[in-house]
C-alpha positions as CSV (number, residue, x, y, z in Angstrom):
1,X,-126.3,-23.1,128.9
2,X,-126.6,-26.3,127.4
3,X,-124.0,-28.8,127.0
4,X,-123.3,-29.1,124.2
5,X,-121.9,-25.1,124.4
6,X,-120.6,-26.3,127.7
7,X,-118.4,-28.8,125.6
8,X,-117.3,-26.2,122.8
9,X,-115.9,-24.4,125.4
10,X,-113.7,-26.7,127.3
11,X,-113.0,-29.4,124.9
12,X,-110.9,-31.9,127.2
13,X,-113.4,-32.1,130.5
14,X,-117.0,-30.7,131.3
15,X,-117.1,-28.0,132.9
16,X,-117.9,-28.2,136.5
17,X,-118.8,-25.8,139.4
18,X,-116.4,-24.5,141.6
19,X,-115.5,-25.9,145.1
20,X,-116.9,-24.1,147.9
21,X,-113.5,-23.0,149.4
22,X,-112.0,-21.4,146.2
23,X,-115.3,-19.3,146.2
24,X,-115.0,-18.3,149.7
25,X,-111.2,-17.4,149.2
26,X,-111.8,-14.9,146.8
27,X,-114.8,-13.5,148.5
28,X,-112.2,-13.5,151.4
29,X,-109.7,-11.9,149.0
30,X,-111.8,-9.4,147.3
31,X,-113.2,-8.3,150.8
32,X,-109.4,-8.0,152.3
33,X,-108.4,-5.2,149.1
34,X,-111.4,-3.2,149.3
35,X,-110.8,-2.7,153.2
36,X,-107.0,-2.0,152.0
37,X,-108.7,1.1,149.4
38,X,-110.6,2.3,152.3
39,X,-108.1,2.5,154.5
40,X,-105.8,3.9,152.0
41,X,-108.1,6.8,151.7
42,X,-108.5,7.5,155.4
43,X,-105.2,7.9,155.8
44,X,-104.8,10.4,152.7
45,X,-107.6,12.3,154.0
46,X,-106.9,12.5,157.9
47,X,-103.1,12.1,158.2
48,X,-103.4,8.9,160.7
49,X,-101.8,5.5,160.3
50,X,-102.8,2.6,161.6
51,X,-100.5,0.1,163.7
């Protein structure tokens, strides 16, 4: 994109990339509910809960 859409966008500040950390947290985060769905299932479909 060029800047000058960039600038339409945010009108105050450039936009910039996030920080490295806040990706990983919601890679982290995203990662943590999936595993939730799985196990969710699992226990519909066998009966078992986890500790």
């Amino acid at each position: 994109m060029s800047s000058t859409v960039l600038a339409s966008r945010s009108p105050t500040r450039a936009r910039q990339a996030p920080a490295l950390g806040r990706i990983l947290f919601h890679l982290l985060q995203a990662y943590a509910r999936h595993v939730g769905h799985l196990d969710v299932a699992r226990q519909l479909i066998d009966g078992a809960t986890g500790e």
